[in-house]
Structures are given as C-alpha cells and as structure tokens.
N, C-alpha and C positions, 0 to 999 in steps of 0.2 A: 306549793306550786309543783306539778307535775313536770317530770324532769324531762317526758319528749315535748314540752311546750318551750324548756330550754333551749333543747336541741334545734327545734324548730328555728325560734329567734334569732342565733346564731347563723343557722344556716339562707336567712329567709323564705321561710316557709309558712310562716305563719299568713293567713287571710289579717287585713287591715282593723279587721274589733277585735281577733284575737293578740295582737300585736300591740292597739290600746291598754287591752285589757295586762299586758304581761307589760311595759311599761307604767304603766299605774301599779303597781304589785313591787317594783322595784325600788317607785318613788316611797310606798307608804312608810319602812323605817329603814334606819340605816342597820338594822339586822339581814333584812332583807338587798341591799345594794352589797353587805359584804359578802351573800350566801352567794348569790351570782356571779360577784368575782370571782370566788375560788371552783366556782361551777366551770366559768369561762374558761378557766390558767388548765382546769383539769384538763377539757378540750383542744387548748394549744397543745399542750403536751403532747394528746396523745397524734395531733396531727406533725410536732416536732419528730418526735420517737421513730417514724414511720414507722412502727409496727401494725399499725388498723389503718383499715382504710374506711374515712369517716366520710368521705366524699358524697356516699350514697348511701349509706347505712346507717339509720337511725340508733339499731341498739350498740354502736359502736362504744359510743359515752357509758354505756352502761358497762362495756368487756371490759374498758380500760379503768374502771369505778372499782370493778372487782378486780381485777388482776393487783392494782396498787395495794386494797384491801387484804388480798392474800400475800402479799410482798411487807408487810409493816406485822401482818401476826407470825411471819414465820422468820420477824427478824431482820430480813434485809433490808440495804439502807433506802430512803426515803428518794423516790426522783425528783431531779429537779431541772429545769428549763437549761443552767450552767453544767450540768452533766452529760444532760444530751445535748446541750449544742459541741461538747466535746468528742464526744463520741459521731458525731453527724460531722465534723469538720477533718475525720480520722480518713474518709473517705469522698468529699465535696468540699468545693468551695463556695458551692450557691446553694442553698436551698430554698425552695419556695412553699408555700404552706398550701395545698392542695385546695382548700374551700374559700369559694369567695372571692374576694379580692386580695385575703390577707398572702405577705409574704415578707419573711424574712433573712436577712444576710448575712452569712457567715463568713468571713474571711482566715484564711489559713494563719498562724502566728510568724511572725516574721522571723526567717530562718537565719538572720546577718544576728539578730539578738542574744543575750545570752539568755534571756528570759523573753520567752514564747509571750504574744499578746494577740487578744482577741476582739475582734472588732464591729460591732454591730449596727446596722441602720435599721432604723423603724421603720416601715411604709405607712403609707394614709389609711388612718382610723383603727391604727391596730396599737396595743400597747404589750409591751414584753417587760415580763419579771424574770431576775437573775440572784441566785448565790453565788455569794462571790466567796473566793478561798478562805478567808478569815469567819465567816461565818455573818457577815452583814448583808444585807438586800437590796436591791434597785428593784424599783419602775421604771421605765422609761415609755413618752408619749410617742407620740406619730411625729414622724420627722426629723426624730433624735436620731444622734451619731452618739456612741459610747464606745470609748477605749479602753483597756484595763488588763492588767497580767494576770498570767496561769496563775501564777502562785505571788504573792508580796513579799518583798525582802525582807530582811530582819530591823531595818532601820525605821521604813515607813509605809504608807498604806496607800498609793497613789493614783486616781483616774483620769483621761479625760473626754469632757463634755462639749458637745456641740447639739443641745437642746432642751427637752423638761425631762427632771427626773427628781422621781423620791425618792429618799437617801436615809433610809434605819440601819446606822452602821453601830457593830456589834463594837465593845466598849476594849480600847487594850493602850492603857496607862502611858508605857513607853514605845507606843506605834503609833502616830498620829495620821488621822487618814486625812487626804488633800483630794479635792476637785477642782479642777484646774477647769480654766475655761481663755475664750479669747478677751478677755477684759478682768475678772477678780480669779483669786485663786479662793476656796473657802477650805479649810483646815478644822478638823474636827479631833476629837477624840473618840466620841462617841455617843449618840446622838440623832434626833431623827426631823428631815430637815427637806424642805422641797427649794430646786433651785432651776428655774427658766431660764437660758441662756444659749438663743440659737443666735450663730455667729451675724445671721445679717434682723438681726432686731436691734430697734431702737435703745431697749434696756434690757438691764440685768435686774433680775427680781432674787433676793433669798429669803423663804420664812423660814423660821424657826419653831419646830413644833414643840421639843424638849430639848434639853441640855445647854447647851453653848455652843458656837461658832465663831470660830474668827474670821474676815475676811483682808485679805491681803491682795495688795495691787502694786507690782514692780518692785518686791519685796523692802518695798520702804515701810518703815514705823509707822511714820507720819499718815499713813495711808491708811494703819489696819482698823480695823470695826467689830468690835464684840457686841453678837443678839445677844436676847435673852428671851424666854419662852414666848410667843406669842406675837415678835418683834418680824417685821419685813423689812429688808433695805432694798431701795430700789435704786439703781444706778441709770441714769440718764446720759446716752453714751455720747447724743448730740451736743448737749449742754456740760456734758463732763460733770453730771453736780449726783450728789446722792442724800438721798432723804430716809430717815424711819420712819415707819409707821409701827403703831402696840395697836393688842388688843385685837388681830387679826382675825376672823375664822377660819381656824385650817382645817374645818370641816367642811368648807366651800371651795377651798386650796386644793383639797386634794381630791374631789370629789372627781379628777379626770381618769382614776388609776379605775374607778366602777365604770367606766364608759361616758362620762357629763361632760361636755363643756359649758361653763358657767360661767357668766358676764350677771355682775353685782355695779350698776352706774358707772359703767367703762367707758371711756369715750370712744367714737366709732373707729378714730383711726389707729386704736388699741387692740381694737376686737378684729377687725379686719390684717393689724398685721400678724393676731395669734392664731387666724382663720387662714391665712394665708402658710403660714407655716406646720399647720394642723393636718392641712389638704394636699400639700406642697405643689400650690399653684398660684401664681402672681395674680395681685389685683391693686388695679391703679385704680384711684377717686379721680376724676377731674371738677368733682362740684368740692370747693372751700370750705364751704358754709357749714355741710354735714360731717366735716369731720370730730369736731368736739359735742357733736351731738351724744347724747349718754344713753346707754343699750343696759339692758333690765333681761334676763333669758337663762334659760336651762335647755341646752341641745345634745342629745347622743349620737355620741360617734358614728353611729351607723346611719347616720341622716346624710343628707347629699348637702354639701355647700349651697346649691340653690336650692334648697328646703329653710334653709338659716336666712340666706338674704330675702330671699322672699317674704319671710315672717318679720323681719326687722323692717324692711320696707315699710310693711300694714301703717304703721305710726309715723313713720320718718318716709314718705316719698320718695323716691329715687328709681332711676332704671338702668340696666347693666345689660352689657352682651360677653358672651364668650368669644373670643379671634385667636390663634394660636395658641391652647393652652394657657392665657392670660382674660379676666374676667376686668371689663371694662366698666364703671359703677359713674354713672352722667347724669 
C-alpha cells in the first residue's frame, strides 16, 4: 500500500472508492491492521513533536520516517509519544494536535507532589500509545482519562484509569503494577491485559490476554478474582454481581488500538453506552423494546456516529434526532 494513500486516509483526502479500497486492504490480515498502526502512531508523533508541520504537507510522513530512521542508525534513543509528551508539557499546558479533529491534553505534573504526575484525556476517535518509566505500554481509546507518575517508586507500579486501555506491562517480580479504577483495582506483575472502565458505565470488563491478574475490590480477600489467559470478568455495577467468561477472542478485544469498533451479538443498550462514551456524547433510548436487541458490526473510528446508527437501524428500525449535543433514539 502506498504510503501517500496512508497519509491521504488520515487526513481525509481520499475520494470515496479510494477510501473503500484502503479500508478493504486493512481488513484483509491482521499484518496488514498492524502495519497501519504503527504507520498511524508514526504520524501522531510527528504531529505531537511539533517539529513538521503535517497539516498540509504530504511528504511530511515521509521527513519524519527518515529523520527517526537516521536517529536509530546513528544510535539515538528511540522516540516515543511519553517523551515528547514530556518535553511538550516543558513549555504548555494544552496542546492540540493540528490535523482533523484530533486533539490531545496534557496537563502539568502536580507541583504540591513529590512525584510529578501526568495526566492525559483522549478526545473522540483518536487513540494515544504511551511508554511508561518502567518500560511497559498503554493504549488508550477515545474518551479515556489516564493518570500515572514521571517515574515509579521502588515499592510499586501504580495508575489510574477512567476508560479503555491496553495494558503490556513489562515483567518486575518485586514491583507489582496496579490500575486502579472507580469500582476494581487490577494488580499485575506482568502481563498483557485490556481493561474498560469508564467511570459512568454500567460495567467493568477485564480480559486477560497472558499472564495473570488479580483483581481486587475495597481491598477485602473475599473480593479478589484471579484471570487466567483467555478469561474476562465482567462486573455489573447495577446488580453489583460479576461473572467469567473463558475462551474470549482478544483478537476482537483489541481490535480498537487499529481503529475498529466491534460489536460481536452485544446488546444495543451496550453498544450504544460504548458509542456514547467513544463519541463523548449522550444518547437516551426512549423505545424499551430495542434495547436488548443484539448488534453484529465492525465500524472505524473515523466514521461519524450517524454512519453507525444509521447502519444498525437498516435491520432494527428506529429514529433518532440530535438536540443539544444529546442524540435522542425513538
């Protein structure tokens, strides 16, 4: 795939059959959705970095393709999104991402602390990768809040979360790393682990891709829960109850870090509150009936919310208006 057809997609440029066509090319393997990731993260960077300005300049992706290229044979260290958002928070407290819609937030570390912390929101349809001090990674979706220290103490490893994030945390015996959220806490060693957990949804979801995970709630015993590969636990925050599910695909799980959202027989008033906190924009049902209806789909991030209900409608009838920033579904 030609890399100004990348740039193109990205920026919306592409005409409507070329935009098919590079959608189909992404779906065919998962060679090809991981080649686009790391195409994409190239391009955040170089619009985090400010040093290009990619706003209007096609062979931008390419200057900044080679400069990293000359920077890795002649030795220096490798860039990475947690670098420059440190070096970009040296002198702002806001930055926005120049193309599109995307934009992301950095907030200053907090000066009462003894340990500086950094604090990130996602905006709608963009996702941010992070190195974090210890040498582990995040994802993080659209919508997410993530907290976390410059550096970790010598005791433990600790974040926290208010949304989805993938979690390949690097392996260290006597540091145990924690993600804290508003309902479980999950505790790892080391391990690679996706956990949804935006503070006004109905549940808490954790898979398990490898390793183990404990999770913990009001640090009682009686409460904790060990995965094991493959394992989801979903915590139901209405009914206060939590169930496993094995045998997961966290090939489908994770499939949101490439750009997908993917609904596998979800019921609608699942899809619509993950839509809702995807888009970060409220939507009430007032028909009953449709809300345990089951949604079947694969949508990219860069599709408009009314491109998604529209297409779910096709099968399941219903009609919706927008009124203050709130989409009303009747």
């Amino acid at each position: 795939m030609e890399e100004e057809k990348v740039t193109g997609f990205i920026k919306g440029e592409l005409s409507p059959e070329d935009k098919r066509s590079f959608l189909d090319w992404i779906d065919e393997t998962p060679e090809n959705r991981e080649h686009y990731g790391k195409l994409r993260q190239l391009w955040d960077l170089a619009v985090l970095s400010g040093k290009y300005d990619v706003s209007g300049n096609k062979s931008a992706y390419a200057r900044v393709k080679r400069k990293i290229s000359e920077k890795r044979k002649t030795g220096a260290s490798k860039p990475d999104t947690c670098r420059i958002a440190v070096d970009i928070m040296k002198y702002a407290a806001v930055i926005l991402i120049t193309f599109g819609i995307s934009r992301v937030i950095f907030n200053h570390p907090d000066p009462g602390s003894a340990v500086g912390y950094h604090h990130i929101e996602v905006p709608t349809g963009q996702r941010v990768k992070l190195s974090l001090s210890d040498g582990s990674t995040v994802w993080l979706n659209a919508g997410t809040k993530f907290t976390y220290p410059e550096k970790f103490s010598d005791t433990n490893r600790m974040v926290s979360l208010n949304g989805e994030a993938l979690f390949d945390v690097r392996h260290h015996e006597k540091h145990p790393f924690t993600v804290q959220t508003s309902t479980y806490s999950v505790k790892v060693l080391g391990t690679k682990f996706n956990v949804y957990a935006y503070d006004g949804s109905s549940k808490l979801e954790t898979t398990l891709f490898n390793g183990s995970v404990l999770m913990q709630k009001d640090h009682n015993v009686q409460n904790d829960i060990v995965l094991r590969p493959g394992q989801q636990a979903v915590f139901d925050k209405n009914r206060t109850a939590m169930a496993i599910y094995s045998g997961m695909d966290t090939t489908e799980i994770n499939s949101w870090i490439y750009g997908c959202h993917v609904f596998n027989k979800t019921p609608f008033r699942d899809m619509i509150e993950r839509l809702s906190h995807y888009y970060e924009k409220k939507i009430t049902v007032t028909l009953p009936e449709i809300l345990d209806y089951e949604c079947t789909g694969k949508f990219r991030h860069e599709e408009s919310l009314e491109h998604v209900l529209n297409v779910v409608k096709i099968s399941k009838p219903f009609r919706y208006k927008e009124t203050n920033n709130e989409i009303i579904i009747y």
